[in-house]
Backbone bond lengths (Angstrom), bond angles and torsions (degrees), N, CA, C in turn:
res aa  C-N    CA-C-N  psi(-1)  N-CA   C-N-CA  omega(-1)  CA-C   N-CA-C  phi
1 X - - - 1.464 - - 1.524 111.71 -
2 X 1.359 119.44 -39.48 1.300 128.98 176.46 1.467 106.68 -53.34
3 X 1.607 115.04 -56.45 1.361 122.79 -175.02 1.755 97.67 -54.32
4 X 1.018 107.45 -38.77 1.935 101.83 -164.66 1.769 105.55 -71.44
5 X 1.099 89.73 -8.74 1.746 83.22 -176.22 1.397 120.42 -100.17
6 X 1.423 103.53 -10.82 1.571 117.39 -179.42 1.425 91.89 -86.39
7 X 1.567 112.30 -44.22 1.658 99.86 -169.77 1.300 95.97 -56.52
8 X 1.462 138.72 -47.01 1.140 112.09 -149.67 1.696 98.95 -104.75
9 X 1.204 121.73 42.33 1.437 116.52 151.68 1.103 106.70 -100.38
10 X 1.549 122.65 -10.56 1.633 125.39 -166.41 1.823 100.63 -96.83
11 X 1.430 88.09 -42.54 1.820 96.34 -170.74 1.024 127.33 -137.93
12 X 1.421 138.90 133.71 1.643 120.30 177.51 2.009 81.45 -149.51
13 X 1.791 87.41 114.78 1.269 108.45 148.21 1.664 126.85 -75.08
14 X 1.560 127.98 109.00 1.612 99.92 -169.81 1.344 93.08 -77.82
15 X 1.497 123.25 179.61 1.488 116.76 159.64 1.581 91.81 -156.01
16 X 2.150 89.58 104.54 1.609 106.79 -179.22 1.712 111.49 -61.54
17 X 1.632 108.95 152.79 1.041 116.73 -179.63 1.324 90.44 -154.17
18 X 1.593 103.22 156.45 1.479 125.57 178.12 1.903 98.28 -106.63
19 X 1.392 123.20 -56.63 0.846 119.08 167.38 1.862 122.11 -148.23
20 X 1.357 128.07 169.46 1.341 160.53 -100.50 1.487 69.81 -82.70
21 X 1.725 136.37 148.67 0.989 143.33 158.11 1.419 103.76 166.62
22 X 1.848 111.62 156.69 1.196 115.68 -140.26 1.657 113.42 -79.11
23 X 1.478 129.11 151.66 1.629 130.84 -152.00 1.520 111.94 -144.69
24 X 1.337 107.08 127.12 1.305 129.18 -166.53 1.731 81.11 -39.75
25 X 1.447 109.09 164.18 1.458 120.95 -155.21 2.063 92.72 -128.48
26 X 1.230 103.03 -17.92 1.518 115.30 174.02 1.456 127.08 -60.11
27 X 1.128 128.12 112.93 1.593 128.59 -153.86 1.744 111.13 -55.86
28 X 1.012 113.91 -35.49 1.866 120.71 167.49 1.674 110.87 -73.39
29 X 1.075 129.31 23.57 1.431 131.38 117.71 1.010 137.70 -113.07
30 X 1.563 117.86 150.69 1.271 135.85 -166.55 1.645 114.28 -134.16
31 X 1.239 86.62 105.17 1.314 93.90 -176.86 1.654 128.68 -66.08
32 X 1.985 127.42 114.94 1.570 88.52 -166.45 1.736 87.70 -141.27
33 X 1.685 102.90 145.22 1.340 113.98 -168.60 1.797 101.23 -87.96
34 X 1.506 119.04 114.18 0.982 151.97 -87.11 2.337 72.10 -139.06
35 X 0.754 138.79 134.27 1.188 132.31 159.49 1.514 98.68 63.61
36 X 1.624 123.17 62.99 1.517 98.40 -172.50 1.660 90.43 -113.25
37 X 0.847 117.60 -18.65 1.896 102.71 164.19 1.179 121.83 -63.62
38 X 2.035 90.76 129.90 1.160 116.83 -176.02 1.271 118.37 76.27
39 X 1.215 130.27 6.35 1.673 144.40 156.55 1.356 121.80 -64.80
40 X 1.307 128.95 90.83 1.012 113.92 172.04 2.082 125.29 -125.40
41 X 1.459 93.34 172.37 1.803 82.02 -144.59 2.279 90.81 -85.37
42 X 1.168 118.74 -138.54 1.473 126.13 -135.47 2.148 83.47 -89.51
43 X 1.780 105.90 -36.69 1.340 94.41 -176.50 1.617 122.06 -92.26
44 X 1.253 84.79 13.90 1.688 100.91 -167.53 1.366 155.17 70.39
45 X 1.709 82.22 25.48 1.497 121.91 -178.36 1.359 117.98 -73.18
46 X 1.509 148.10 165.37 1.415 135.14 -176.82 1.584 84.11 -65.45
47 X 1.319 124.56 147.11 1.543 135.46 140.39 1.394 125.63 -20.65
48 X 1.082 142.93 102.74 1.730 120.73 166.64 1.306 91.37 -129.29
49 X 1.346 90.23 137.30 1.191 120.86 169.80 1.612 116.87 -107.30
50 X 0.833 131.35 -3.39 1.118 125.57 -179.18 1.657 119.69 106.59
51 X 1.282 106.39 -7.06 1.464 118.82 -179.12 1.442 138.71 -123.81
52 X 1.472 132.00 145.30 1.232 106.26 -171.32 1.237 137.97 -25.82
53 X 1.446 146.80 133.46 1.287 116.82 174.19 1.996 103.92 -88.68
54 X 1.570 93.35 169.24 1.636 104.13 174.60 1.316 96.52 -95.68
55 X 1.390 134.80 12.92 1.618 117.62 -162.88 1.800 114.78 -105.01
56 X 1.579 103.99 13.79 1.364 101.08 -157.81 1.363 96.93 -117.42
57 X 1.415 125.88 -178.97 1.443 125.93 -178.07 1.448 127.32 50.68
58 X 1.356 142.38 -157.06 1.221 119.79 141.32 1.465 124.29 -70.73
59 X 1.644 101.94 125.84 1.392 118.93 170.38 1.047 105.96 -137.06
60 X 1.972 105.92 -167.20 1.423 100.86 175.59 1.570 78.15 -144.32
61 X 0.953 161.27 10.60 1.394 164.27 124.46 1.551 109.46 50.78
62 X 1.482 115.90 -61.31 1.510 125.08 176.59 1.795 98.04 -57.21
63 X 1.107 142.41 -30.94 1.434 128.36 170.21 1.225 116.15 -64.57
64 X 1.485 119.76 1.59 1.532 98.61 -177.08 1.613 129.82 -88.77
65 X 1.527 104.17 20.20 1.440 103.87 150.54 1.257 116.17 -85.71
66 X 1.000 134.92 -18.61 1.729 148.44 169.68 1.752 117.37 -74.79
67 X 1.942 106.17 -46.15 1.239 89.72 -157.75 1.616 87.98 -113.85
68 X 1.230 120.63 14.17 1.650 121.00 -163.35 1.587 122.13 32.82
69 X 1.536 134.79 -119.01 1.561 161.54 166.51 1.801 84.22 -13.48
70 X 2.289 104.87 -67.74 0.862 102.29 -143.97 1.942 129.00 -47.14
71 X 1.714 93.08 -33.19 1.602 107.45 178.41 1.563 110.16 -26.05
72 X 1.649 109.93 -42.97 1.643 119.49 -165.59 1.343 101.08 -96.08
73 X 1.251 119.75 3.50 1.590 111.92 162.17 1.284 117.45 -73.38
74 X 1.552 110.00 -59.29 1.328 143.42 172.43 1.543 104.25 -29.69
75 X 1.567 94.87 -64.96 1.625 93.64 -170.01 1.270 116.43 -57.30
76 X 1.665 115.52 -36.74 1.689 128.57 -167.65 1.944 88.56 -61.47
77 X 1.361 112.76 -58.98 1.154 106.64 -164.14 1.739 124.26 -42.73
78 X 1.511 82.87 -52.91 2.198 96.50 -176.04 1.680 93.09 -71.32
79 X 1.595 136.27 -21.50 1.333 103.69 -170.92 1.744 124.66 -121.56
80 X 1.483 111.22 -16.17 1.329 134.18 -171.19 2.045 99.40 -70.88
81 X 1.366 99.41 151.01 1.483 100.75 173.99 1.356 97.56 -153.38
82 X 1.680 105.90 101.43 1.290 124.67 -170.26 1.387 105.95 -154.20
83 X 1.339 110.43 164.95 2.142 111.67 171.82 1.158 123.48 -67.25
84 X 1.872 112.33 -28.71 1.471 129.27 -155.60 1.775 83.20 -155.95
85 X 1.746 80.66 133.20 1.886 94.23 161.29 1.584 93.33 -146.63
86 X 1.577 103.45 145.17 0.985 121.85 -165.56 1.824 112.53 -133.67
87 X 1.065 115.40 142.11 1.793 121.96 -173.44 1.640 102.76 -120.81
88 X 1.497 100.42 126.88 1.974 118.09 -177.77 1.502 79.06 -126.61
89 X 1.384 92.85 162.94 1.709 111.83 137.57 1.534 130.35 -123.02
90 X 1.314 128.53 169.04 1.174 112.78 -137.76 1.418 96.22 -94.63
91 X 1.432 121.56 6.01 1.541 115.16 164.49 1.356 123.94 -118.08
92 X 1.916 102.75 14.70 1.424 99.12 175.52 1.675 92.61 -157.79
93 X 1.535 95.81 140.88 1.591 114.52 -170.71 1.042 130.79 -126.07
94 X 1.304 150.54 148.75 1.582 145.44 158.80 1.393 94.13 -44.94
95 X 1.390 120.86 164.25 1.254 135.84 159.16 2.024 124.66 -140.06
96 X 1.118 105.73 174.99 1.539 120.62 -169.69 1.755 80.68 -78.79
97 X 1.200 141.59 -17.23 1.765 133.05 -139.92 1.154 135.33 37.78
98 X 1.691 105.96 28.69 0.984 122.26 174.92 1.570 125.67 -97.59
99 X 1.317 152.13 90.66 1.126 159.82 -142.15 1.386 119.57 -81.88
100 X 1.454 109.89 98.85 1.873 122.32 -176.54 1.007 108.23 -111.99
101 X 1.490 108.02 155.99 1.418 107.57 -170.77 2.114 108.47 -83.09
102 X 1.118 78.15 -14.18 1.853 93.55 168.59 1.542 98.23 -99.00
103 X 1.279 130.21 131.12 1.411 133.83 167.99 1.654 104.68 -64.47
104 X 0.975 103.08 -77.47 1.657 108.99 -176.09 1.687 117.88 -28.07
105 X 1.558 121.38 -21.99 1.194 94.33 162.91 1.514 120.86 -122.72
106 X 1.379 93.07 47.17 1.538 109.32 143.12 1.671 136.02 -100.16
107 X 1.477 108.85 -25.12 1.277 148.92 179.84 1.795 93.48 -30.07
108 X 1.326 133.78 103.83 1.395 123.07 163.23 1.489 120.13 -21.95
109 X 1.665 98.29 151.70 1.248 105.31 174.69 1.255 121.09 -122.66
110 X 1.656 133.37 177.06 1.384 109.56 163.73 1.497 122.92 -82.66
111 X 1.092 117.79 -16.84 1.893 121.72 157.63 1.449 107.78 -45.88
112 X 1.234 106.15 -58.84 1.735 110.89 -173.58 1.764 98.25 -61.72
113 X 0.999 127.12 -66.90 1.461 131.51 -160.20 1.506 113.99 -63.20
114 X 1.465 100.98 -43.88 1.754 113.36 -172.29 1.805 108.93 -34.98
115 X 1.708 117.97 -66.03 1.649 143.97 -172.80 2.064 78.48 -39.78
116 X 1.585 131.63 -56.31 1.223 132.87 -149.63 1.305 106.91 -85.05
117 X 1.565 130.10 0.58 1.350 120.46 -176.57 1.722 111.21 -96.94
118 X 1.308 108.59 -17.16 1.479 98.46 168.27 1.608 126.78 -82.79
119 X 1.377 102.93 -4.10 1.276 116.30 -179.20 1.339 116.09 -100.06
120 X 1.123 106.19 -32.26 1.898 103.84 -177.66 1.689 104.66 -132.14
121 X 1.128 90.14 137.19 2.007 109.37 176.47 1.920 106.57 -74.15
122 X 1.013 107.08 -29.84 1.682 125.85 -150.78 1.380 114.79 -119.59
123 X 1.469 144.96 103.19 1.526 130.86 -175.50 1.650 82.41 -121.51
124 X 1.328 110.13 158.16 1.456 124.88 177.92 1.642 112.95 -169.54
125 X 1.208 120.83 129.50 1.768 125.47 -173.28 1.489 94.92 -41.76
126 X 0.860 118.69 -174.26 1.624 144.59 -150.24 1.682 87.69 -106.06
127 X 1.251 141.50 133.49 0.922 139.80 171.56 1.727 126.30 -63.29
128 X 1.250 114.12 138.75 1.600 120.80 -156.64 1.846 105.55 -98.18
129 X 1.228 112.37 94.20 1.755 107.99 -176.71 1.627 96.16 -61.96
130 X 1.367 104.38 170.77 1.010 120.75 -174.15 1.856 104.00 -142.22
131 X 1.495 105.74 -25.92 1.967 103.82 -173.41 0.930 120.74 56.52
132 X 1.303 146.92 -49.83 1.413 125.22 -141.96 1.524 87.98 -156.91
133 X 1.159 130.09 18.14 1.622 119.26 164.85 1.826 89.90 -146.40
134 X 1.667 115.71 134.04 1.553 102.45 143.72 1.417 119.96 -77.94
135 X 1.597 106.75 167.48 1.249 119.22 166.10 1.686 117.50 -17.74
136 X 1.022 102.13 -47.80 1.478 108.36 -174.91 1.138 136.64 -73.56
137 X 1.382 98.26 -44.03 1.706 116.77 159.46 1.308 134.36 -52.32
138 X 1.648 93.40 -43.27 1.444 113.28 -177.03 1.681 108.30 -70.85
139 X 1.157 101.21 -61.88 1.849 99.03 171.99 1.647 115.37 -58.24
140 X 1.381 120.54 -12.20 1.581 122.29 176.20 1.479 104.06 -70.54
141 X 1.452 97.42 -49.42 1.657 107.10 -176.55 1.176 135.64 -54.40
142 X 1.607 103.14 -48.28 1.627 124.45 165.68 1.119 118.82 -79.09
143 X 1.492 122.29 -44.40 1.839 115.19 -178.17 1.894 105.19 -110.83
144 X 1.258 97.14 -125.70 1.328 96.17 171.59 1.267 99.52 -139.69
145 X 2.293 96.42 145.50 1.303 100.00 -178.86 1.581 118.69 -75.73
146 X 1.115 101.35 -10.02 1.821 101.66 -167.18 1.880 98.97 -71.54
147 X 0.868 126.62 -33.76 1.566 117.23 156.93 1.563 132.91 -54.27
148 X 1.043 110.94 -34.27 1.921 111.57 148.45 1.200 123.44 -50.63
149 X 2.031 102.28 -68.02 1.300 113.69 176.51 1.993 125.01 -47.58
150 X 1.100 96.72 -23.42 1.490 107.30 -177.58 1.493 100.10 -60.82
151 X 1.762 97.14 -84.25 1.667 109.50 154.88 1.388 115.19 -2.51
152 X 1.297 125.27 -76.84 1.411 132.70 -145.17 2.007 87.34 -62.34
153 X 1.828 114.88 -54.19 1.560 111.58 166.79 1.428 112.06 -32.32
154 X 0.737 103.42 -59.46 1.963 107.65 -163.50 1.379 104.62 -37.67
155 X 1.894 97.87 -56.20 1.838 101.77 -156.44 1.934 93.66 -74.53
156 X 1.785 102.19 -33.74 1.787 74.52 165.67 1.261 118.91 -44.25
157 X 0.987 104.81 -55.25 1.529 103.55 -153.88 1.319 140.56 -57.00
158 X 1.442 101.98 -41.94 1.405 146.91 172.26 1.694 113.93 -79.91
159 X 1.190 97.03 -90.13 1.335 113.79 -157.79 1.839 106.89 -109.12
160 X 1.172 117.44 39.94 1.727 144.45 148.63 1.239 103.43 3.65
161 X 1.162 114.27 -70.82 1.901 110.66 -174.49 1.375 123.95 -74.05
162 X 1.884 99.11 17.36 1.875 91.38 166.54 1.786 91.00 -113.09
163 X 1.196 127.13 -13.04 1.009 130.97 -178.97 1.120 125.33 -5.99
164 X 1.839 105.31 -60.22 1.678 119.19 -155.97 2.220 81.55 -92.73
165 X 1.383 109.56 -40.89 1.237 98.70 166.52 1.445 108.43 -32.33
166 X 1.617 115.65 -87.65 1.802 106.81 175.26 1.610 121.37 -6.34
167 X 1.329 106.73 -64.47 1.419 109.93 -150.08 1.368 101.27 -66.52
168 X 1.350 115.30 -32.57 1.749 112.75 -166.61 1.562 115.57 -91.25
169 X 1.620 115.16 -7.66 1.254 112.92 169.56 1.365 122.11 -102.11
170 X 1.471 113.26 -9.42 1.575 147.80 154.60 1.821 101.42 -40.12
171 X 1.711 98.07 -63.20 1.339 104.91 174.55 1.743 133.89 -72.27
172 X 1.297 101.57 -13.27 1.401 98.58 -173.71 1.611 99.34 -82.47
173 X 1.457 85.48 171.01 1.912 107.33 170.68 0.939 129.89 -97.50
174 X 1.567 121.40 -4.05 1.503 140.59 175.46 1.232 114.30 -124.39
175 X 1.452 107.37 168.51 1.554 110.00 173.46 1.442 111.13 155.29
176 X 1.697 100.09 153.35 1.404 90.64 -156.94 1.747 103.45 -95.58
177 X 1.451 111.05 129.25 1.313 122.42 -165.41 1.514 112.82 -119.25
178 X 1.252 136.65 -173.75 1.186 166.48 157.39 1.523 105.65 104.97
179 X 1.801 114.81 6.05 1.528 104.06 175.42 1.285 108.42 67.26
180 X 1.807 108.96 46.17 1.843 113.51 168.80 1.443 84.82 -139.73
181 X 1.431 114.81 127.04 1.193 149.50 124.16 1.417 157.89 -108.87
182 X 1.106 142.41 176.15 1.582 141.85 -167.38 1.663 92.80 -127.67
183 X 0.702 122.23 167.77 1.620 128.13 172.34 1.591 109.22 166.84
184 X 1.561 104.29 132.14 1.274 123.15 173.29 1.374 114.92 -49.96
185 X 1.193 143.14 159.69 1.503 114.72 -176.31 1.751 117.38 -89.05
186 X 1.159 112.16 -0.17 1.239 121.88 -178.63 1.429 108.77 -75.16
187 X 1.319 115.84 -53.05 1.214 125.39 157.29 1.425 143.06 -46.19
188 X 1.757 89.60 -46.61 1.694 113.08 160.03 1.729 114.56 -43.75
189 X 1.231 120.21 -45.91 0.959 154.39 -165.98 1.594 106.33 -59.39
190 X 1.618 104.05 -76.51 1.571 126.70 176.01 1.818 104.77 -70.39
191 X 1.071 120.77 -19.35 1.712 101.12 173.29 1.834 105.84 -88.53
192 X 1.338 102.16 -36.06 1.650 108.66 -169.43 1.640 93.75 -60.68
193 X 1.442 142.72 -31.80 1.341 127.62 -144.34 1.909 87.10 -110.68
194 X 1.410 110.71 -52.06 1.268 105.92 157.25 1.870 128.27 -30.95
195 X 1.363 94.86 -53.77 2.298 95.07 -178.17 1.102 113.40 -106.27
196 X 1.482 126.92 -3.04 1.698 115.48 157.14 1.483 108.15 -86.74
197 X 1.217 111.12 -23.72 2.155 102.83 169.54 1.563 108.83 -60.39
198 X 1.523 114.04 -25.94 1.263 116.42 -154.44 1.766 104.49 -79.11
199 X 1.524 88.45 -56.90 1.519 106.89 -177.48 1.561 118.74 -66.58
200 X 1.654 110.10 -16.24 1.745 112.34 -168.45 2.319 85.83 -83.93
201 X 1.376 112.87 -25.95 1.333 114.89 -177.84 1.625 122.97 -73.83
202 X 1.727 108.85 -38.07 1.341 131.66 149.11 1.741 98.25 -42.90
203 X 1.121 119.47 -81.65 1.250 109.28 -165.72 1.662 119.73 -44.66
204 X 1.648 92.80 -22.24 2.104 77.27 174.59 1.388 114.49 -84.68
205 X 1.456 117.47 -28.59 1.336 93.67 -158.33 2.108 102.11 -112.69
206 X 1.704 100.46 19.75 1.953 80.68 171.91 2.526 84.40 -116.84
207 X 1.481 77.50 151.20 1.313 99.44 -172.13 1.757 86.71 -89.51
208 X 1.558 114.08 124.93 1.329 116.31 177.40 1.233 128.43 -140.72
209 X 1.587 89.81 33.50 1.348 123.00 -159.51 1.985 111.35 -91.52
210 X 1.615 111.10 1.04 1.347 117.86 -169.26 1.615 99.20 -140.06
211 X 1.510 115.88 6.66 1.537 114.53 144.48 1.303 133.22 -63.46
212 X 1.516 123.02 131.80 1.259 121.07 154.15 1.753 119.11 -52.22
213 X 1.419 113.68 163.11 1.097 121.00 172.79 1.483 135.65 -34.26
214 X 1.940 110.51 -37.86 1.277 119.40 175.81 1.146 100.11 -99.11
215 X 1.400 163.40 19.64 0.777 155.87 -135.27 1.746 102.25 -153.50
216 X 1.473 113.19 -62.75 1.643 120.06 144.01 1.599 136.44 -16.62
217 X 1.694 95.06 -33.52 1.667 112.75 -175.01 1.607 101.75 -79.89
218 X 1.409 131.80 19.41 1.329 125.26 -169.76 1.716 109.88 -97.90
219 X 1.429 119.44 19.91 1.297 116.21 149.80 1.759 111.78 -78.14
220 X 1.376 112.78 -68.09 1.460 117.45 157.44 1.888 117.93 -25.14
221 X 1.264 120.90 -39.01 1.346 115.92 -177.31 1.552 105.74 -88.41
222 X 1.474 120.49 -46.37 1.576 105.98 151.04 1.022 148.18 -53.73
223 X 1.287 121.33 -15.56 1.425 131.73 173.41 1.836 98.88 -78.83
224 X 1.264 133.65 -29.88 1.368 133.27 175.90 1.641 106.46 -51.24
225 X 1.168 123.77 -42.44 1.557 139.51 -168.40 1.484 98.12 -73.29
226 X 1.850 109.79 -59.43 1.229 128.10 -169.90 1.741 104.05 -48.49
227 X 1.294 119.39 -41.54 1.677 114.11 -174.51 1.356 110.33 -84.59
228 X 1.674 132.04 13.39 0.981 144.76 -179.09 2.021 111.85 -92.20
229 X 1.693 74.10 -52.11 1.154 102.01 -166.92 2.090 106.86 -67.93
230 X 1.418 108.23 -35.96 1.188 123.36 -150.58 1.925 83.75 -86.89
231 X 0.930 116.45 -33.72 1.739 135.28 -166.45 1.819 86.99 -67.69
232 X 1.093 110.72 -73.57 1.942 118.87 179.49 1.276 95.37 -39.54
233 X 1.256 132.40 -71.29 1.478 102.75 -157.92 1.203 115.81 -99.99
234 X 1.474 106.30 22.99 1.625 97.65 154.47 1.743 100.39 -83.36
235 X 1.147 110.45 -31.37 1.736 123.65 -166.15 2.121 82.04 -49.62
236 X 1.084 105.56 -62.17 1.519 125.94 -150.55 1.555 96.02 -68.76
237 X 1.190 130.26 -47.36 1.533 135.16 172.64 1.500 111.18 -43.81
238 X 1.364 110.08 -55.94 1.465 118.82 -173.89 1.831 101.18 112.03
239 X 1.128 119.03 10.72 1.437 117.69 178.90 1.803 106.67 -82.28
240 X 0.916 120.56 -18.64 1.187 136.00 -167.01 1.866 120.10 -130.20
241 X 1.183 138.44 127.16 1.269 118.66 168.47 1.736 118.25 -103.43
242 X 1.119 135.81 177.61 1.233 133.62 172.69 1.895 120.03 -52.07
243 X 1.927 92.78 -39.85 1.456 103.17 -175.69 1.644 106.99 -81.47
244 X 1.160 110.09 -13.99 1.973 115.25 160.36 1.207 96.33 -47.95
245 X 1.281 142.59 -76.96 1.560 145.62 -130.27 1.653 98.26 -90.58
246 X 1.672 107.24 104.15 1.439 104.72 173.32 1.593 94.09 -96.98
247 X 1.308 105.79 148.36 1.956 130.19 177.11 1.873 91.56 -97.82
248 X 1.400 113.28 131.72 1.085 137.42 172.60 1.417 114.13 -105.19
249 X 1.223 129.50 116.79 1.642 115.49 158.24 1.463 130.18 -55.53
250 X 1.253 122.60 129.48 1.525 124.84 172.22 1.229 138.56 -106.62
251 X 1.392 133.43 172.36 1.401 113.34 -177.50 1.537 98.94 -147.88
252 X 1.390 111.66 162.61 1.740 116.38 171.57 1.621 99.39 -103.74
253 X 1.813 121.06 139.82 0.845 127.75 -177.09 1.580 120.68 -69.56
254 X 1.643 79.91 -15.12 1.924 94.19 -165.22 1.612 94.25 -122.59
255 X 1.437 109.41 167.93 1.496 123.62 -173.71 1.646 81.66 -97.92
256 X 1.768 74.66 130.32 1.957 100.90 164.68 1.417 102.67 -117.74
257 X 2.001 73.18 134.68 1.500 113.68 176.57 1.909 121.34 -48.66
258 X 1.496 120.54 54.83 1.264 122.25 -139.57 1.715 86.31 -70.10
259 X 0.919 142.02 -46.14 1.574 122.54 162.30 1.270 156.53 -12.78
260 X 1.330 112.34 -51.93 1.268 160.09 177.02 1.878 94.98 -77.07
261 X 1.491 103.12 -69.38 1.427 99.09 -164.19 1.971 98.18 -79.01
262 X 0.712 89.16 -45.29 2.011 70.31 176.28 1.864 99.33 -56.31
263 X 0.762 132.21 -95.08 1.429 135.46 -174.86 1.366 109.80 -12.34
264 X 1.713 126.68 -34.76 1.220 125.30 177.60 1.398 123.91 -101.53
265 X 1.308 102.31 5.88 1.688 129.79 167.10 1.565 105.61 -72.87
266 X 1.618 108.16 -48.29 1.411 113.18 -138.49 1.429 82.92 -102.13
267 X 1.391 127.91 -26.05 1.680 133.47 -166.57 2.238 91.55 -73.09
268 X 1.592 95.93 -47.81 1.163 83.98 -163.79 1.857 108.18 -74.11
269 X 1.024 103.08 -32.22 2.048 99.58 -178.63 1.515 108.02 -63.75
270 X 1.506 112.78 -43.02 1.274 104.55 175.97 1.672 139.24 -94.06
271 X 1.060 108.53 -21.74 1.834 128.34 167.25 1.296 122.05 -93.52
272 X 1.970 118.05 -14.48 1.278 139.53 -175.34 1.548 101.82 46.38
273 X 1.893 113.52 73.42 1.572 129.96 -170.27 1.616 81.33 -108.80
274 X 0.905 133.66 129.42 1.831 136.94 161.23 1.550 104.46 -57.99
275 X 1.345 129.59 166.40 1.461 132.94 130.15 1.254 128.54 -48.71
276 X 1.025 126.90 99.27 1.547 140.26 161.16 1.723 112.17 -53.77
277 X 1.111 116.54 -38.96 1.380 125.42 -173.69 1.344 117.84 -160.11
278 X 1.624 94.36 -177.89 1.720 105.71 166.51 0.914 121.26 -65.59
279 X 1.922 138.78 173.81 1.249 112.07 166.30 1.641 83.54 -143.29
């Protein structure tokens, strides 16, 4: 128990969840139910699941049909007191890169990770190519572009010196996505106050009031770009160097529908079909 408490003065991975499903068993995660205000289960009791909730202290918890993962960022940020906080989801993980036929016991550990925290400020999945669409295109195709473009106003407006950051990760074809990171807490600190100003400003000025359900979740899908974007101009500031940013391998807990999602890749770049869903 002693050992579990040091790990987690050193580290706390959260790993958001909506509901009850199975969790790395390693003391540097923390499991936290992700949108738990106003959830309640069959007798109409608050929900428990068994896991932290995001609904206590300052949060913003009720956004997590809007901001998804992020709600349990938020919360980790205003409440955790650690060196490093880190964001999973509960069906996709960093890993050892070691390949099991069970995912989960590949899933990083803090033995494996611990030797890597004095060396790097920054962990982030392995970056996701894309080829034949940039960043920009690709989210134009599938969601809507006028939610970037909004974005792209803001950081004019506001926050100017990530600007040319914007434009060049706007342009690339890769990037590291699904909204999982590691971060020192200093850092933790300066990106969380940096992309919740961004996104609470997004929320005033796009009307998102005639989205469907998956479609609504496009604060959460901008913020994927946004930690891309926020990473460059730290690169470009000099707060950060290239050899800061260690790339982690990842894995999905569940088998993806690789059919479905190529076909709805290629439906949406070329026929301009949106995402309907997850895949």
């Amino acid at each position: 128990m002693t050992e579990d408490k040091t790990i987690a003065r050193r580290i706390q991975i959260i790993v958001a969840a909506h509901k009850a499903y199975p969790m790395p068993e390693d003391p540097m995660y923390l499991p936290v139910h992700v949108g738990a205000e106003g959830k309640t289960d069959a007798g109409g009791n608050p929900l428990d699941l068994g896991y932290t909730k995001d609904n206590f202290g300052d949060n913003i918890s009720e956004k997590n049909s809007a901001y998804c993962e992020l709600t349990g960022l938020y919360w980790a940020w205003k409440h955790l007191d650690c060196d490093f906080i880190g964001l999973v989801h509960y069906r996709r993980h960093f890993t050892d890169g070691s390949k099991k036929k069970n995912p989960f016991e590949s899933v990083l550990t803090y033995e494996k990770l611990a030797p890597m925290l004095d060396r790097y400020p920054v962990f982030v999945p392995k970056k996701r190519h894309y080829y034949i669409e940039t960043l920009y295109s690709h989210y134009a195709h599938t969601h809507y572009a006028e939610q970037l473009d909004v974005t792209r106003e803001i950081i004019a407006e506001h926050y100017r010196d990530y600007l040319a950051a914007y434009d060049r990760v706007a342009a690339q074809r890769y990037g590291y996505m699904f909204n999982m990171m590691i971060m020192r807490r200093d850092l933790t600190d300066a990106y969380c106050t940096w992309l919740f100003a961004i996104l609470e400003e997004l929320e005033n000025r796009i009307d998102d009031s005639k989205l469907d359900a998956f479609q609504g979740r496009f604060y959460g899908r901008v913020s994927e770009i946004l930690l891309n974007v926020w990473l460059d101009g730290q690169l470009e500031i000099g707060v950060l160097q290239s050899s800061d940013v260690k790339e982690l391998p990842y894995a999905n807990m569940e088998k993806t529908n690789w059919w479905k999602k190529g076909t709805s890749f290629l439906r949406a770049k070329f026929f301009h079909r949106r995402y309907e869903g997850s895949f």
